[in-house]
C-alpha positions as a Markdown table, in Angstrom:
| # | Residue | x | y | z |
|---|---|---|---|---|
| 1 | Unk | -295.5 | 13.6 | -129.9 |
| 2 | Unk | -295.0 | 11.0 | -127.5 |
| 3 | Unk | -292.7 | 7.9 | -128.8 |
| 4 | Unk | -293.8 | 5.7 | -126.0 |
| 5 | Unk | -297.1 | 5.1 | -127.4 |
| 6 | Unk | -294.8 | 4.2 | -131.0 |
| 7 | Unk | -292.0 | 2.1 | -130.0 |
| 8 | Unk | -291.6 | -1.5 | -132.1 |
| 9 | Unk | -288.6 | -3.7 | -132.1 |
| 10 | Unk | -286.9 | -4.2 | -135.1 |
| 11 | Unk | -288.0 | -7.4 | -135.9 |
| 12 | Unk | -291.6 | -5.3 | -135.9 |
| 13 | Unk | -290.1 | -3.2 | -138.6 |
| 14 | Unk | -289.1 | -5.9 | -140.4 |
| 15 | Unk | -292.1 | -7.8 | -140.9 |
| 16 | Unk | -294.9 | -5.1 | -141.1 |
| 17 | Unk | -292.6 | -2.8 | -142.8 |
| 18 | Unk | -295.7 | -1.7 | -145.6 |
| 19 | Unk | -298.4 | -1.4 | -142.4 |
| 20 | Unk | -295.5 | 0.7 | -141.2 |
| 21 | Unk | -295.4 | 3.4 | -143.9 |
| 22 | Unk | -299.4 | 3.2 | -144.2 |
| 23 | Unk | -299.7 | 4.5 | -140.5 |
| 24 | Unk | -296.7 | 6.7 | -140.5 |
| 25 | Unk | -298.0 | 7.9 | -143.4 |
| 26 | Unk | -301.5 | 8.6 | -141.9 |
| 27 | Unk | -300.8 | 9.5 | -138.7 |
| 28 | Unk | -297.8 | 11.8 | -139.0 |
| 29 | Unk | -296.6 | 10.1 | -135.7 |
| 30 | Unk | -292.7 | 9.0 | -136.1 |
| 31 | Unk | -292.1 | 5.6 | -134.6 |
| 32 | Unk | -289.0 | 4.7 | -132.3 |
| 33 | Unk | -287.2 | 1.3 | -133.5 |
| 34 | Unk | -285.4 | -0.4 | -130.7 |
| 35 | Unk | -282.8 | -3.5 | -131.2 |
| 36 | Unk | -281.9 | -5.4 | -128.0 |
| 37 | Unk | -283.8 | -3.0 | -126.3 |
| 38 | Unk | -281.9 | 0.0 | -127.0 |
| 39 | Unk | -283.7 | 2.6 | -129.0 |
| 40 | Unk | -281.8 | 3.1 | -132.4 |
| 41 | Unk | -284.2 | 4.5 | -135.2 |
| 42 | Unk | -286.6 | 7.2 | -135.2 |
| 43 | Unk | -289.0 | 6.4 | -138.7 |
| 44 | Unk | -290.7 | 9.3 | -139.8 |
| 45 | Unk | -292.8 | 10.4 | -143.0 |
| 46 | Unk | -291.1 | 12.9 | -145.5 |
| 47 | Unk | -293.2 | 15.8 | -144.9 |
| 48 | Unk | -292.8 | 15.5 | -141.3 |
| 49 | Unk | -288.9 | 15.2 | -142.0 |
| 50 | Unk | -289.0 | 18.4 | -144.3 |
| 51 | Unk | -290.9 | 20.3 | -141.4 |
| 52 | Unk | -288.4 | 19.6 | -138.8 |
| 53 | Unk | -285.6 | 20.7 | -141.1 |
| 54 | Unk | -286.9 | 24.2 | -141.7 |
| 55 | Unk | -287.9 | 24.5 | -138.1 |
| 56 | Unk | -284.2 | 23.3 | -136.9 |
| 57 | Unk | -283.0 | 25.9 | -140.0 |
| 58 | Unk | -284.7 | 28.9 | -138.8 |
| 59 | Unk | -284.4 | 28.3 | -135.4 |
| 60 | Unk | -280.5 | 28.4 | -136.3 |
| 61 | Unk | -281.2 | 31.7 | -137.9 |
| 62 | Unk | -282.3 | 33.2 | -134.5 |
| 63 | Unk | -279.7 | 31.7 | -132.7 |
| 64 | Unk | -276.8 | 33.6 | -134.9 |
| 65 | Unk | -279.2 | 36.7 | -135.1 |
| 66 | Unk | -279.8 | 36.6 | -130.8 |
| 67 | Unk | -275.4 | 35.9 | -131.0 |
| 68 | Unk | -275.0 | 38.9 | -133.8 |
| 69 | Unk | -277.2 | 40.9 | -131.2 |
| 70 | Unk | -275.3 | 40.4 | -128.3 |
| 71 | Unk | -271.9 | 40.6 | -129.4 |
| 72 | Unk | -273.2 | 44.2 | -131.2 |
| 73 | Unk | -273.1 | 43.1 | -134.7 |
| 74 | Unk | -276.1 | 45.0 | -135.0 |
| 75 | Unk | -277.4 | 48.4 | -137.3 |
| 76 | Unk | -279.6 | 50.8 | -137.3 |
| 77 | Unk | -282.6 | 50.0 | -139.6 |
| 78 | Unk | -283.4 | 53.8 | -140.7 |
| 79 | Unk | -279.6 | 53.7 | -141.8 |
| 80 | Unk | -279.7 | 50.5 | -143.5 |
| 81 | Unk | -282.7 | 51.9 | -145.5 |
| 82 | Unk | -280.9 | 55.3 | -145.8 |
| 83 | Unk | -278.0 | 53.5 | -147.7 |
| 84 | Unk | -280.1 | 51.2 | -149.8 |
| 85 | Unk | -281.8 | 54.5 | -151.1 |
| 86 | Unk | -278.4 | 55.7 | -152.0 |
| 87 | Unk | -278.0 | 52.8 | -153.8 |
| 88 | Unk | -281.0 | 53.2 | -155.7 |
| 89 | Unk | -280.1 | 56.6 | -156.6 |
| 90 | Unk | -277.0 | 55.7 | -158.3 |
């Protein structure tokens, strides 16, 4: 995704703001709003926003898992099995 090829000013945004959703929409390409030249919104459809948010989410998850490995907060899996089986029994 390149947002050079989908930057508008505000003004832009303003105006077309219904041709704006219909290509969003379509495309899947975000668009980068600028005011006085400064970029200050990124517009983006829902299902590309939902995407990013479960990407960002589990890349979280294997950034605590990589930190839980290498501070040795880690088990065995045959003994985590070994005690779930125990469980089961009782």
């Amino acid at each position: 995704m390149k947002f050079s090829t989908q930057v508008k000013p505000i003004s832009h945004l303003k105006s077309h703001a219904a041709e704006i959703v219909k290509t969003i929409s379509e495309t899947g390409e975000p668009m980068l709003i600028t005011q006085n030249g400064e970029a200050k919104l990124v517009v983006m459809d829902v299902a590309s926003y939902e995407r990013q948010q479960e990407t960002m989410a589990l890349l979280k998850l294997l950034a605590l898992g990589k930190r839980d490995i290498e501070q040795g907060r880690v088990r065995d899996a045959d003994d985590v099995f070994a005690e779930l089986d125990k469980e089961d029994e009782a």
